[in-house]
Structures are given as structure tokens and as C-alpha cells.
PQR file with spaces between the fields and no chain letter, atoms N, CA, C, O and H, PARSE charges and radii, in Angstrom:
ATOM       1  N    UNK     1     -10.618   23.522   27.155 -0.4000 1.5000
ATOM       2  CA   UNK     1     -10.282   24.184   25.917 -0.0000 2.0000
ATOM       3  C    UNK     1     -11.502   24.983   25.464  0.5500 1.7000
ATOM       4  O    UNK     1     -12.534   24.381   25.167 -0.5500 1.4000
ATOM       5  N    UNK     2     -11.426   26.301   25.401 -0.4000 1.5000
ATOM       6  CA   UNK     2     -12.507   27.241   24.653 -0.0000 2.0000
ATOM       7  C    UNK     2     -12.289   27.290   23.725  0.5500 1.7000
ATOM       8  O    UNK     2     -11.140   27.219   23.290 -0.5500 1.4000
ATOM       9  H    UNK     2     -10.588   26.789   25.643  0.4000 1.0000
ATOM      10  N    UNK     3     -13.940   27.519   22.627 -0.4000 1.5000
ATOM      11  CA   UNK     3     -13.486   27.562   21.602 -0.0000 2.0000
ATOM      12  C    UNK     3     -14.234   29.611   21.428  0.5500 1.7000
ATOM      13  O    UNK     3     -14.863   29.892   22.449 -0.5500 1.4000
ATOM      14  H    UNK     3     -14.874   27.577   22.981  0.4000 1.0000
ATOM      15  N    UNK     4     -14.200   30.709   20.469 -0.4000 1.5000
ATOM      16  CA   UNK     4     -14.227   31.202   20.558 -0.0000 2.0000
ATOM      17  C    UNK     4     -15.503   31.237   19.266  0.5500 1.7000
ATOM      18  O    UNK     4     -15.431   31.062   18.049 -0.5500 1.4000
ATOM      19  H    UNK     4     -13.690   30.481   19.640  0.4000 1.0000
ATOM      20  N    UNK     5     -16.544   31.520   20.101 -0.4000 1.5000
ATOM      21  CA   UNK     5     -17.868   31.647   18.804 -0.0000 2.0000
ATOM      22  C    UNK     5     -18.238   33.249   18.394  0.5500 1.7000
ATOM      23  O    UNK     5     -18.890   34.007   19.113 -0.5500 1.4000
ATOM      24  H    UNK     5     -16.603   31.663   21.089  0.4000 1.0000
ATOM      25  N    UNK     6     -17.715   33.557   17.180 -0.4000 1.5000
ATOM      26  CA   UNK     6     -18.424   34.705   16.100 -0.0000 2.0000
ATOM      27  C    UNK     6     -19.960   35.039   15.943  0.5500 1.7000
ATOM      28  O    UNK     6     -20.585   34.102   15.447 -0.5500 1.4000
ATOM      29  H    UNK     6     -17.186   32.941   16.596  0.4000 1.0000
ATOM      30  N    UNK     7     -20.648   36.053   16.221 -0.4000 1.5000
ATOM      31  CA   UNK     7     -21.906   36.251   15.693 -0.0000 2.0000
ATOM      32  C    UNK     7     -22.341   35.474   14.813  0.5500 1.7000
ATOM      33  O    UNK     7     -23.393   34.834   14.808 -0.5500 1.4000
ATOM      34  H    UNK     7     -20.141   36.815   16.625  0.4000 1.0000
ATOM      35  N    UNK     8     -21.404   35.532   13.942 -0.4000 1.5000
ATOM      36  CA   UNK     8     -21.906   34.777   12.113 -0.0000 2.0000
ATOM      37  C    UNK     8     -22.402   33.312   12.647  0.5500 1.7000
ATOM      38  O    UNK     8     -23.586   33.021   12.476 -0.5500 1.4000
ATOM      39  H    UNK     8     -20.549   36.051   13.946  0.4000 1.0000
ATOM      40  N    UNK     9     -21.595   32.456   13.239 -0.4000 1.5000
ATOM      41  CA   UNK     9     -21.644   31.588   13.577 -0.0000 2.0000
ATOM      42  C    UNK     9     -22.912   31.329   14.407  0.5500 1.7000
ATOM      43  O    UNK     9     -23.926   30.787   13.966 -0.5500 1.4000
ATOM      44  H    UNK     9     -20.634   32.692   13.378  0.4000 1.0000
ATOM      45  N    UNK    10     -22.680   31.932   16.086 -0.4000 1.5000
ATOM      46  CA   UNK    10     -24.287   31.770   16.539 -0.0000 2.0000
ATOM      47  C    UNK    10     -25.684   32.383   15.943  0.5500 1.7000
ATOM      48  O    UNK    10     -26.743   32.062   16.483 -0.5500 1.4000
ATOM      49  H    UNK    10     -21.857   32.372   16.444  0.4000 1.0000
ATOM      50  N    UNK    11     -25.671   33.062   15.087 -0.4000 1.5000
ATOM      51  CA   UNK    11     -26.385   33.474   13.863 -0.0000 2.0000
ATOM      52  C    UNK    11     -27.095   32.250   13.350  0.5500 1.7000
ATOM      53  O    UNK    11     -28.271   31.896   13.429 -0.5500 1.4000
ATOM      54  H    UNK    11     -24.811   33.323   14.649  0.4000 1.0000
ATOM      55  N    UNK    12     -26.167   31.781   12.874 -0.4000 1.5000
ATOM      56  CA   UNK    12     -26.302   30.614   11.597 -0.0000 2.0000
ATOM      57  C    UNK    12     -27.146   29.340   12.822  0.5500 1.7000
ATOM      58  O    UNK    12     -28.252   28.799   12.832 -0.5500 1.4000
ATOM      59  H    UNK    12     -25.211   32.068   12.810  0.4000 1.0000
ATOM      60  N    UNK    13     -26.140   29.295   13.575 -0.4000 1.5000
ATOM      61  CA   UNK    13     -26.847   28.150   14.659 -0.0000 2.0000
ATOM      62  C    UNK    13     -28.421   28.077   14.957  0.5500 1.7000
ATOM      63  O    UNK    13     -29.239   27.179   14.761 -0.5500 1.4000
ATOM      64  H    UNK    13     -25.242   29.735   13.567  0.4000 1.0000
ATOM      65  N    UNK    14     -28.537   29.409   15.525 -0.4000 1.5000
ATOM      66  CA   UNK    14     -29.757   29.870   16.405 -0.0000 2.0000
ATOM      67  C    UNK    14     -30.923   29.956   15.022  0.5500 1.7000
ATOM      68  O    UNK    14     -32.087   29.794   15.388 -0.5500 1.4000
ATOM      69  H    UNK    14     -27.872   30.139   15.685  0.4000 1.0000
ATOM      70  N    UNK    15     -30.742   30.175   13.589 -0.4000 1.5000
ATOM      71  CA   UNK    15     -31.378   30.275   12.674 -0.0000 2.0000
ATOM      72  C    UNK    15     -31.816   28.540   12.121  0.5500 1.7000
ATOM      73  O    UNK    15     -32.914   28.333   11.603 -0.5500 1.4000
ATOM      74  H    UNK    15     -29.796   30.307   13.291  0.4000 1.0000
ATOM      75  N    UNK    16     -31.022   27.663   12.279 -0.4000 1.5000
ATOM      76  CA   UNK    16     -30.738   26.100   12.193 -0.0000 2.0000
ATOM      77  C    UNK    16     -31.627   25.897   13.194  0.5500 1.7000
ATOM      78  O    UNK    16     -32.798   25.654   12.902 -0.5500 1.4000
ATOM      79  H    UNK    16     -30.130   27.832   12.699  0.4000 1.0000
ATOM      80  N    UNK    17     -31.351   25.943   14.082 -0.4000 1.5000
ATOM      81  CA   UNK    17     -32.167   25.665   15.516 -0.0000 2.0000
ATOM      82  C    UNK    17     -34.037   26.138   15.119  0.5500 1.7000
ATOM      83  O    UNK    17     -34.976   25.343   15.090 -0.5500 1.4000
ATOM      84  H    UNK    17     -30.400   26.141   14.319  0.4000 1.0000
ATOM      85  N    UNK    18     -34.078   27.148   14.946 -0.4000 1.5000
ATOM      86  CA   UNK    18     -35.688   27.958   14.798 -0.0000 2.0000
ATOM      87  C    UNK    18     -35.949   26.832   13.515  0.5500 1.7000
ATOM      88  O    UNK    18     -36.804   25.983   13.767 -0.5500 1.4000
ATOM      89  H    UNK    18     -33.316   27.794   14.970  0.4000 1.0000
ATOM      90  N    UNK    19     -35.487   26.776   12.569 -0.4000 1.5000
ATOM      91  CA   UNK    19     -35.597   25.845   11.316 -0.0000 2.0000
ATOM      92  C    UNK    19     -36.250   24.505   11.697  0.5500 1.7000
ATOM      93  O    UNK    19     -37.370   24.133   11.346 -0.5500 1.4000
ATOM      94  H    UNK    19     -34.793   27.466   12.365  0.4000 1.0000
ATOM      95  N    UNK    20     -35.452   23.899   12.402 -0.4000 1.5000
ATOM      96  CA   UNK    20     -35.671   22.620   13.102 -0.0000 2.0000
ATOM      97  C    UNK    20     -36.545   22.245   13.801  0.5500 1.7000
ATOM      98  O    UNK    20     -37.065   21.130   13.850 -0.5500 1.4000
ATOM      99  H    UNK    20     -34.542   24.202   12.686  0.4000 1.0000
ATOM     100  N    UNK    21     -36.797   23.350   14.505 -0.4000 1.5000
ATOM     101  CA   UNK    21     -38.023   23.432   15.506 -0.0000 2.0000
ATOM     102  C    UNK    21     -39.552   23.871   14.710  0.5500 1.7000
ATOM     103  O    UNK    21     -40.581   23.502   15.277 -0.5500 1.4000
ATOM     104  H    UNK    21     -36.374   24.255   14.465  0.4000 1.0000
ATOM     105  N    UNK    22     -39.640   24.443   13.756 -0.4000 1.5000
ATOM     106  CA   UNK    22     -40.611   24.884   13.312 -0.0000 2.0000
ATOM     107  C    UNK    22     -41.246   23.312   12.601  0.5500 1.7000
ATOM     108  O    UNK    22     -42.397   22.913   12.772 -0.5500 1.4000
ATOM     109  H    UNK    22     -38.804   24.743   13.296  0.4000 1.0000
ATOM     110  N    UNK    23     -40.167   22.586   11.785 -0.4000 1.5000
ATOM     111  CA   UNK    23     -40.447   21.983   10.901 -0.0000 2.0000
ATOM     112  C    UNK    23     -40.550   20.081   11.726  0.5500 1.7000
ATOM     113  O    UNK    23     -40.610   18.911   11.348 -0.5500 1.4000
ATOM     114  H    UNK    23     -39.231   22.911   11.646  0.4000 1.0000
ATOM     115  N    UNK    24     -40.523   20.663   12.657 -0.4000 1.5000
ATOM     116  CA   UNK    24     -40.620   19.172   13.531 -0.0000 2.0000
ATOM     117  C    UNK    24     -41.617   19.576   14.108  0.5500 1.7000
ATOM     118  O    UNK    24     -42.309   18.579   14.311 -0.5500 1.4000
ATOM     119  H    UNK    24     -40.474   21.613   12.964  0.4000 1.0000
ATOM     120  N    UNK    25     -42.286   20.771   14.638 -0.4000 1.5000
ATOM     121  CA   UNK    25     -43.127   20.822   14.893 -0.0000 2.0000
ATOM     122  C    UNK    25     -44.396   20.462   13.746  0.5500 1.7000
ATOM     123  O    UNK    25     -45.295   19.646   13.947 -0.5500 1.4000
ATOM     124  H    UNK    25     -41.724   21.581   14.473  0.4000 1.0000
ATOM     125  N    UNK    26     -44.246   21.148   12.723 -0.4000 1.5000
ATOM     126  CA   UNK    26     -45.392   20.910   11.385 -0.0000 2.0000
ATOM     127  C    UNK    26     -45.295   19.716   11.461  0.5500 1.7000
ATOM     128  O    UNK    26     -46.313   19.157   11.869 -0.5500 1.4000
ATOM     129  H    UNK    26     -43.516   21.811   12.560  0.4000 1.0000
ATOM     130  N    UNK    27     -43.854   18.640   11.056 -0.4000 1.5000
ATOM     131  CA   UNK    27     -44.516   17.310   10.629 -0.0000 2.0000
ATOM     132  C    UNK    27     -45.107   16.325   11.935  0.5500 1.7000
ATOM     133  O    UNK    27     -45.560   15.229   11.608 -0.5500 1.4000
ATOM     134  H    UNK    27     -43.027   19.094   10.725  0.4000 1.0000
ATOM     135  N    UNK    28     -45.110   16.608   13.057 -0.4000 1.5000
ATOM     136  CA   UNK    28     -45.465   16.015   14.030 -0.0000 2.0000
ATOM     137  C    UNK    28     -46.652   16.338   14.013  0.5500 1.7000
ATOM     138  O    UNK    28     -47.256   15.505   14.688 -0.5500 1.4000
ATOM     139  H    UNK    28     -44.742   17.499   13.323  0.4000 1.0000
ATOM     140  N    UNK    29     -47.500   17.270   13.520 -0.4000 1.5000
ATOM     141  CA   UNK    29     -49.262   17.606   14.110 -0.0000 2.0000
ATOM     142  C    UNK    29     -49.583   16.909   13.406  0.5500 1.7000
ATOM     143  O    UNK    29     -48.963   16.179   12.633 -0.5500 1.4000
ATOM     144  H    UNK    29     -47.010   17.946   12.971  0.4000 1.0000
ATOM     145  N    UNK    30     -51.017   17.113   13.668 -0.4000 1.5000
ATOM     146  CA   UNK    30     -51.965   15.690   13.444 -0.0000 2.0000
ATOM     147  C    UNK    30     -52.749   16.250   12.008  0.5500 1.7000
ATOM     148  O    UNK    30     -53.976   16.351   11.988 -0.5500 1.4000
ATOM     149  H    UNK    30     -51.522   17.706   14.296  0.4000 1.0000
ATOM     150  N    UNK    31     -52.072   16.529   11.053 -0.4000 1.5000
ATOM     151  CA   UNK    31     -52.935   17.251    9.727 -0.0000 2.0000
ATOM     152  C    UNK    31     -52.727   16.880    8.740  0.5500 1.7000
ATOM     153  O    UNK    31     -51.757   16.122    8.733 -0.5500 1.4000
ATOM     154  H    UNK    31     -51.076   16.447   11.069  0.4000 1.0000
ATOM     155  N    UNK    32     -53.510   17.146    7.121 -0.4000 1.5000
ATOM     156  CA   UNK    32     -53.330   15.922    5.748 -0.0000 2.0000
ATOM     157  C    UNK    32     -51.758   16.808    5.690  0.5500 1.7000
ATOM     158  O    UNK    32     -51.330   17.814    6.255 -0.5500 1.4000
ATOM     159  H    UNK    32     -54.299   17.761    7.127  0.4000 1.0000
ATOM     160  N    UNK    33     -51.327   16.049    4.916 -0.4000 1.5000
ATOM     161  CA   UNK    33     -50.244   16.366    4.004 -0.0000 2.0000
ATOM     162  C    UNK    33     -50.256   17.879    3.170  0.5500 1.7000
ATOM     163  O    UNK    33     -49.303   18.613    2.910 -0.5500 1.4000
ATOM     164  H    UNK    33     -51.674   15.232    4.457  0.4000 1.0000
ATOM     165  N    UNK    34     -51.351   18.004    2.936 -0.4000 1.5000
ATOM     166  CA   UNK    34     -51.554   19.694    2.096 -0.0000 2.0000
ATOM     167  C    UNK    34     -51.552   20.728    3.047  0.5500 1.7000
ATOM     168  O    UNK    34     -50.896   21.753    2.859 -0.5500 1.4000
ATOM     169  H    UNK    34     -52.126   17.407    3.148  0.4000 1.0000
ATOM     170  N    UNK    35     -52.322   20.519    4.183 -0.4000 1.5000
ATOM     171  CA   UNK    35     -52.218   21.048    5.334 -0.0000 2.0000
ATOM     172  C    UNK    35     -50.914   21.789    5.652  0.5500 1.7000
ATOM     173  O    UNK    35     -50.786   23.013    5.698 -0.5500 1.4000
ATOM     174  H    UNK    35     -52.855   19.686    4.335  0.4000 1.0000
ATOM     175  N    UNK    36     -49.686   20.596    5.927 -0.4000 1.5000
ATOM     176  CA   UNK    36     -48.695   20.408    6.329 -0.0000 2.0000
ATOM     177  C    UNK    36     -47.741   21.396    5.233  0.5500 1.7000
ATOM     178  O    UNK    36     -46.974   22.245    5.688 -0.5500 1.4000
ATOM     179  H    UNK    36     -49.790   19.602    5.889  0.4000 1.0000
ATOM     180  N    UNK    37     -47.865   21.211    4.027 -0.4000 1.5000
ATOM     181  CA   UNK    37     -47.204   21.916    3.252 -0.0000 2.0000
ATOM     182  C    UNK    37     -47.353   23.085    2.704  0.5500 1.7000
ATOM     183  O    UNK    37     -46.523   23.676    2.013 -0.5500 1.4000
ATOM     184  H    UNK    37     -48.488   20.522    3.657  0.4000 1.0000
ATOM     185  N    UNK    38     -48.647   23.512    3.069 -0.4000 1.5000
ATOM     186  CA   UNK    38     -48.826   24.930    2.865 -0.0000 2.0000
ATOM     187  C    UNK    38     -48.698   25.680    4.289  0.5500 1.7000
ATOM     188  O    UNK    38     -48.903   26.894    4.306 -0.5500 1.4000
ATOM     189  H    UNK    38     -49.321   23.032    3.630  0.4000 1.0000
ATOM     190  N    UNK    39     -48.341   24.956    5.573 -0.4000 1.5000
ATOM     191  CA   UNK    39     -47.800   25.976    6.689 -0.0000 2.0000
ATOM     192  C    UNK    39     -46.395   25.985    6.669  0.5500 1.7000
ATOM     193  O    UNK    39     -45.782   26.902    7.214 -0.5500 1.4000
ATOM     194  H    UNK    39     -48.173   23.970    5.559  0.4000 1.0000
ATOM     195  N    UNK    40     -45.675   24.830    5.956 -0.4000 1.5000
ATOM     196  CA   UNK    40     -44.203   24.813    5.596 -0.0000 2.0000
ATOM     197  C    UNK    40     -43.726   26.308    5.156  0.5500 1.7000
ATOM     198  O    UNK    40     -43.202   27.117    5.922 -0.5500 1.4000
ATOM     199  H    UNK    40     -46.173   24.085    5.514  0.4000 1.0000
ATOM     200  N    UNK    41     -44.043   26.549    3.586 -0.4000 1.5000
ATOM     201  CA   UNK    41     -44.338   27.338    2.695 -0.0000 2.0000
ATOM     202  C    UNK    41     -44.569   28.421    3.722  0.5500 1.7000
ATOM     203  O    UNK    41     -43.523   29.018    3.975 -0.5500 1.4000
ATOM     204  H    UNK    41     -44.468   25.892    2.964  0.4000 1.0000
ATOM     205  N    UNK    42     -45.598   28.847    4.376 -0.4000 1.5000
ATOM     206  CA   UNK    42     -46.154   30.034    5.058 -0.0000 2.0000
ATOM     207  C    UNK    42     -44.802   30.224    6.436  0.5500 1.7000
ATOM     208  O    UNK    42     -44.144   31.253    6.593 -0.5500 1.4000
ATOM     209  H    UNK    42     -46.448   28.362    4.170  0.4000 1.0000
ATOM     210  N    UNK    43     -44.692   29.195    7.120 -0.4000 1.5000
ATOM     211  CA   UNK    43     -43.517   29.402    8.117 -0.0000 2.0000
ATOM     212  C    UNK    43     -42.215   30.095    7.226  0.5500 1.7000
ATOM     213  O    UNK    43     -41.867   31.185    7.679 -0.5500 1.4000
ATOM     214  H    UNK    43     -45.226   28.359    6.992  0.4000 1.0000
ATOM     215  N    UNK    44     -41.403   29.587    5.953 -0.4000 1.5000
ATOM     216  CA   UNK    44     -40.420   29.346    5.233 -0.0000 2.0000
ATOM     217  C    UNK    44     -40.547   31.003    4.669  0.5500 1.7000
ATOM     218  O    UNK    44     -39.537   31.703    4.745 -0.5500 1.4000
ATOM     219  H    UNK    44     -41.686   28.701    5.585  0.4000 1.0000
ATOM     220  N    UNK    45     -41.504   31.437    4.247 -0.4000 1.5000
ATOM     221  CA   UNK    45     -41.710   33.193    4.013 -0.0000 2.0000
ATOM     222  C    UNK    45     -41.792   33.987    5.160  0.5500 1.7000
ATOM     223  O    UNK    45     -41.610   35.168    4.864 -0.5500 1.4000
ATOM     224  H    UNK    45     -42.325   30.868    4.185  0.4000 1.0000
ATOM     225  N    UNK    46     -42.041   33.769    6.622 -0.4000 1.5000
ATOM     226  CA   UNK    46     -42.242   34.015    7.577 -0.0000 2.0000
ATOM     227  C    UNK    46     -40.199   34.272    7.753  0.5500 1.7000
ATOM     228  O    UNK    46     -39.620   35.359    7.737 -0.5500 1.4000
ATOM     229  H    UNK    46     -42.189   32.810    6.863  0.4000 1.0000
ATOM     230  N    UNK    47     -39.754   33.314    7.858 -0.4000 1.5000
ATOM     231  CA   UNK    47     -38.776   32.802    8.438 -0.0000 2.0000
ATOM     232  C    UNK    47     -37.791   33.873    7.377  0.5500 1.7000
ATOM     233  O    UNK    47     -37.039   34.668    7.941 -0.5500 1.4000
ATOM     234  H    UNK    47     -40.224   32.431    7.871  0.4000 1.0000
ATOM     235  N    UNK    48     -37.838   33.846    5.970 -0.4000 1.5000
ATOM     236  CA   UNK    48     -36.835   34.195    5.001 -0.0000 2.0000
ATOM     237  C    UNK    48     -37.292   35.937    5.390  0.5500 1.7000
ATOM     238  O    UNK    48     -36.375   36.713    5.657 -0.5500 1.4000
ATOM     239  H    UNK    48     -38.449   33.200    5.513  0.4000 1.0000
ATOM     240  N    UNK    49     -38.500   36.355    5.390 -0.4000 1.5000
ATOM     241  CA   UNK    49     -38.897   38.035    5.819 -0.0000 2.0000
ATOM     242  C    UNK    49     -37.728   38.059    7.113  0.5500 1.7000
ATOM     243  O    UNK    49     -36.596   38.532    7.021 -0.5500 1.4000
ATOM     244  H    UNK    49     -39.245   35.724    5.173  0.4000 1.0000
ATOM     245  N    UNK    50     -38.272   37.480    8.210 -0.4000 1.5000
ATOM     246  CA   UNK    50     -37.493   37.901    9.550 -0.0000 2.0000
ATOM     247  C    UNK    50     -35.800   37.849    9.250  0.5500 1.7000
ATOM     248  O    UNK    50     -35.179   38.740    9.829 -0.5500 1.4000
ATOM     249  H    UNK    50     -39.192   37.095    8.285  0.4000 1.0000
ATOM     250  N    UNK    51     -34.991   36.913    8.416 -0.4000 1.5000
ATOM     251  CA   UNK    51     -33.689   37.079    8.171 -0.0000 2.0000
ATOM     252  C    UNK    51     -33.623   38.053    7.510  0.5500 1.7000
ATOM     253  O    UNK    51     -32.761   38.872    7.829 -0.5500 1.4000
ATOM     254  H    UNK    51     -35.496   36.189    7.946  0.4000 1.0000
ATOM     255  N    UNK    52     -34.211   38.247    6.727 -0.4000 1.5000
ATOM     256  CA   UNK    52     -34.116   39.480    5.649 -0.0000 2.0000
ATOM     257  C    UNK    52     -33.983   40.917    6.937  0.5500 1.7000
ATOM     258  O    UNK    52     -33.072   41.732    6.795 -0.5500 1.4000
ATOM     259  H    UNK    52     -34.911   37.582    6.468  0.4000 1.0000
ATOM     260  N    UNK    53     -34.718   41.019    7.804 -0.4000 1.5000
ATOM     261  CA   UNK    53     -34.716   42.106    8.415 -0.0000 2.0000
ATOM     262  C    UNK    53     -33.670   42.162    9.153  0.5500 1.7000
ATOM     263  O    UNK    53     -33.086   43.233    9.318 -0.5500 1.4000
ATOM     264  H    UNK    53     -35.458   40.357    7.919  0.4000 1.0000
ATOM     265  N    UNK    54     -33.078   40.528    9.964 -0.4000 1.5000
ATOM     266  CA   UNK    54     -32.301   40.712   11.081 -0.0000 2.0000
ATOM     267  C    UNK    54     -31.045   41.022    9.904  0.5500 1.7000
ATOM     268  O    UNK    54     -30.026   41.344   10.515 -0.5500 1.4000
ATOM     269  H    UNK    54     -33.553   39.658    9.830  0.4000 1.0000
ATOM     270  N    UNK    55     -30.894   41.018    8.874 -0.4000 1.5000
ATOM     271  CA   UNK    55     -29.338   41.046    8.302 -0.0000 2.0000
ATOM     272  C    UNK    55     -29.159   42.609    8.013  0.5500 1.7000
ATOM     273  O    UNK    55     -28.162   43.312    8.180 -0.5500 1.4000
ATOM     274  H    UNK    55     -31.722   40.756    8.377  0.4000 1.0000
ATOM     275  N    UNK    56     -30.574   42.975    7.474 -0.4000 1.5000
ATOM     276  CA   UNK    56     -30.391   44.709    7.454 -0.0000 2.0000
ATOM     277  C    UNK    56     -30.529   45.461    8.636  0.5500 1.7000
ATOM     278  O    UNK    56     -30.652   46.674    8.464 -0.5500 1.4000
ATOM     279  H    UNK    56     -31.384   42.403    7.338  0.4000 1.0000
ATOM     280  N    UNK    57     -30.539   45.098    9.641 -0.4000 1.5000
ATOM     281  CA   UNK    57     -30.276   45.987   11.061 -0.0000 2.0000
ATOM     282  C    UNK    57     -28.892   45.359   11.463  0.5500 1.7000
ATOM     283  O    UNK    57     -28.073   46.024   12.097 -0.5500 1.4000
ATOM     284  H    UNK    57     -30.440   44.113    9.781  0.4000 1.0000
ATOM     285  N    UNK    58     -28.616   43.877   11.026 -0.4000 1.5000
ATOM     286  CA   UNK    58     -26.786   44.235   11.672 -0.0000 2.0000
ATOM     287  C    UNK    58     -26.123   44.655   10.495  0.5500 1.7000
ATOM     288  O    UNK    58     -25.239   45.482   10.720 -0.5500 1.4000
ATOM     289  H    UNK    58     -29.282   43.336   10.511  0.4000 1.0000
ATOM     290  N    UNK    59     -26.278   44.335    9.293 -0.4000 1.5000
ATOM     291  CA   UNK    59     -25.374   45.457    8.105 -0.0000 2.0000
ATOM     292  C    UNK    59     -25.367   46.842    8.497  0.5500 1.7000
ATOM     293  O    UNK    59     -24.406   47.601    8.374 -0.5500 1.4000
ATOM     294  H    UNK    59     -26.996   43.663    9.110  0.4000 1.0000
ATOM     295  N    UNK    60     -26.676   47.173    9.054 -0.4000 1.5000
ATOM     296  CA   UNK    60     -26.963   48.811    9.276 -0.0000 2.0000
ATOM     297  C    UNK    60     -25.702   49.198   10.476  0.5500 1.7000
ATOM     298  O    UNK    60     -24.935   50.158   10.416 -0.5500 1.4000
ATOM     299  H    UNK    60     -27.456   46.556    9.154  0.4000 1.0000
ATOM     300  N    UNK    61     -25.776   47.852   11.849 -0.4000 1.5000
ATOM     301  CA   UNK    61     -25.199   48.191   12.948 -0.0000 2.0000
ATOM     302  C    UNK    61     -23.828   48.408   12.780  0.5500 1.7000
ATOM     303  O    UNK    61     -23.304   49.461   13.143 -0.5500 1.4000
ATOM     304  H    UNK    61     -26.400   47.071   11.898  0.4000 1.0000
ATOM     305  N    UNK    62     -23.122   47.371   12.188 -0.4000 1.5000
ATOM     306  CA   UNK    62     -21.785   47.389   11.660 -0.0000 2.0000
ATOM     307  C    UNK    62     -21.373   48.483   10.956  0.5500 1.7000
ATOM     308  O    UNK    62     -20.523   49.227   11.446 -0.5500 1.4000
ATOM     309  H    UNK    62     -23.548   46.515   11.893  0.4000 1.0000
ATOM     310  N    UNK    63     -22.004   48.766    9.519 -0.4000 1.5000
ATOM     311  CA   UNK    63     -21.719   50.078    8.768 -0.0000 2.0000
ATOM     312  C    UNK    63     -21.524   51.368    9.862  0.5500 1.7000
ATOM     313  O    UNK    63     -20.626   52.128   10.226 -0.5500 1.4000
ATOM     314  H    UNK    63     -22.695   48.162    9.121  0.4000 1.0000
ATOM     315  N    UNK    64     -22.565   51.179   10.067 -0.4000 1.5000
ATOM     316  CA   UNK    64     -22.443   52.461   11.184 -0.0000 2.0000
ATOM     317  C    UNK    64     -21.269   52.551   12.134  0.5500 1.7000
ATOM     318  O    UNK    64     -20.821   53.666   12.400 -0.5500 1.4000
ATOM     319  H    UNK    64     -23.294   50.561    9.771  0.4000 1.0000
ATOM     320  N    UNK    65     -20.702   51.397   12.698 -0.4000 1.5000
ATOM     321  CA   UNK    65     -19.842   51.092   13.424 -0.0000 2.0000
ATOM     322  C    UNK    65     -18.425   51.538   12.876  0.5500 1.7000
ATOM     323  O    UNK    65     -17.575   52.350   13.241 -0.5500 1.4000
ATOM     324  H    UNK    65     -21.066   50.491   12.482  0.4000 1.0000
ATOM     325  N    UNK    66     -18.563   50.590   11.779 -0.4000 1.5000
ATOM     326  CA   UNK    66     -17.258   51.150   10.953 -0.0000 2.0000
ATOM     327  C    UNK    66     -17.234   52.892   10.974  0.5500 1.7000
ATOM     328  O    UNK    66     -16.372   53.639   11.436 -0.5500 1.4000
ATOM     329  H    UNK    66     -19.253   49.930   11.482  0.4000 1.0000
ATOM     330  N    UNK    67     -18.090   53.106   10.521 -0.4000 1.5000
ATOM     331  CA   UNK    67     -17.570   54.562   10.304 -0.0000 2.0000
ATOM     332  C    UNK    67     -17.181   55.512   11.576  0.5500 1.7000
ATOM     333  O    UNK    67     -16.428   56.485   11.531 -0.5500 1.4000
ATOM     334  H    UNK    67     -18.790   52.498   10.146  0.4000 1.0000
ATOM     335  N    UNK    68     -17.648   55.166   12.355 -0.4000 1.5000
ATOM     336  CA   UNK    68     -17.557   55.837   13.960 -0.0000 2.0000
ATOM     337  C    UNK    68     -15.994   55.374   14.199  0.5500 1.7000
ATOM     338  O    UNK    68     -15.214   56.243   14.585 -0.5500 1.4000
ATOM     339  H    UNK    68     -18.259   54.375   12.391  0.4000 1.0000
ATOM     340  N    UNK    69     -15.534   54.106   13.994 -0.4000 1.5000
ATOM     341  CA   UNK    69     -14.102   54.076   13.881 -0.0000 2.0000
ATOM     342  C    UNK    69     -13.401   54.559   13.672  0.5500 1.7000
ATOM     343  O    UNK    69     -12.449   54.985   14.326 -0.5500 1.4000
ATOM     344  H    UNK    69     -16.168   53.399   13.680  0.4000 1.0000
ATOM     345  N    UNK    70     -13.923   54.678   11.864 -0.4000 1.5000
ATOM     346  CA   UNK    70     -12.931   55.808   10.989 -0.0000 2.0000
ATOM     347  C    UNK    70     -12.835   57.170   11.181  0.5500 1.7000
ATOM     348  O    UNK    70     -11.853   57.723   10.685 -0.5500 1.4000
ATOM     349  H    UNK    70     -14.696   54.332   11.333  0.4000 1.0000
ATOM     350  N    UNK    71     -13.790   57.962   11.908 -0.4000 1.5000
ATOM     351  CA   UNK    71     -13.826   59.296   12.357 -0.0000 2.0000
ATOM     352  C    UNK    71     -13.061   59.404   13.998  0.5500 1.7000
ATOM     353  O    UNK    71     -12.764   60.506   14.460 -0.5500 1.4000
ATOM     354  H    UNK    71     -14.587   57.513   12.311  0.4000 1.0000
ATOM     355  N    UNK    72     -12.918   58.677   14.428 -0.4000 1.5000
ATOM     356  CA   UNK    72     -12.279   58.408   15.691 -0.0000 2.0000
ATOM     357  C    UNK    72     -11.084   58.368   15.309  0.5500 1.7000
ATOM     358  O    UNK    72     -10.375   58.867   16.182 -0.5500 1.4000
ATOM     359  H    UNK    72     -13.159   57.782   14.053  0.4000 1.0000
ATOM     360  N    UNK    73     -10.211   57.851   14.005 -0.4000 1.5000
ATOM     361  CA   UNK    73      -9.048   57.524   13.831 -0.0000 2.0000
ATOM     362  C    UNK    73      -8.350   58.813   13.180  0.5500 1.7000
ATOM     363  O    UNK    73      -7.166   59.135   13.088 -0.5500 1.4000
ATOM     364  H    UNK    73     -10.787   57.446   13.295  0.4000 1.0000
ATOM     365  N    UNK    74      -9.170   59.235   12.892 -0.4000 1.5000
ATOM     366  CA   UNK    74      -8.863   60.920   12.081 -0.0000 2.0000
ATOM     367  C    UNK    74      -9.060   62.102   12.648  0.5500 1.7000
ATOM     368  O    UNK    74      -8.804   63.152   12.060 -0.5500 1.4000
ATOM     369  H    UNK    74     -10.132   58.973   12.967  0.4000 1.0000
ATOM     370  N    UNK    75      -9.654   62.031   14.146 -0.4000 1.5000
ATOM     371  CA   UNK    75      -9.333   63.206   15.199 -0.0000 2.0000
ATOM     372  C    UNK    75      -8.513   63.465   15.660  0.5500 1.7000
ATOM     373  O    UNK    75      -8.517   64.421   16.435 -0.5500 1.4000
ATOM     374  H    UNK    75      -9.862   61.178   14.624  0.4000 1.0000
């Protein structure tokens, strides 16, 4: 039985996944607690910049998409 996975979806996954990994990595090193929470913080702005970008290059990709549709449908 396949199941049929959406961008949105492996999106969300692969973003869960980087999450997980970053933050198991921080609490596993060998550093104080302040340490630890100010690379949290620094990863977590790191992490929210890079979504921020990947959502405005596929809004951009899609928009664009759409419209190439709509001019295709009206020739």
C-alpha cells in the first residue's frame, strides 16, 4: 500500500528531522548549561532565517507557476 507524500508534508518532516538533530546534538556536548542555551537560541535564528528563505523561493516558485498556467489556458 503507497501512501502518496506532498511537498508540505516532506517539508515539515525534513525541517522536524534538522530540528532534532541540531538539538540532540547541543544537549549531548560536553558544555555548562549557558553554553548550551545560547547555541540553542543562535541555531533556532539560524534555523527560523533559512525557513524564512526556503518558503519565499517556493511561494516565488509556485506563484510563478500558477501564472504560466493561466497564460497557457488563455492561448
Amino acid at each position: 500500500m503507497e501512501r502518496d507524500i506532498d511537498g508540505r508534508s516532506l517539508g515539515i518532516g525534513v525541517l522536524l528531522g534538522v530540528v532534532a538533530g541540531v538539538a540532540a546534538g547541543l544537549l549531548f556536548a560536553p558544555q555548562s548549561g549557558r553554553e548550551t542555551r545560547e547555541k540553542i537560541g543562535e541555531r533556532f535564528h539560524e534555523i527560523k532565517e533559512k525557513v524564512g528563505e526556503m518558503r519565499g523561493k517556493v511561494k516565488e516558485r509556485f506563484s510563478g507557476a500558477g501564472c504560466d498556467a493561466g497564460e497557457a489556458e488563455t492561448d
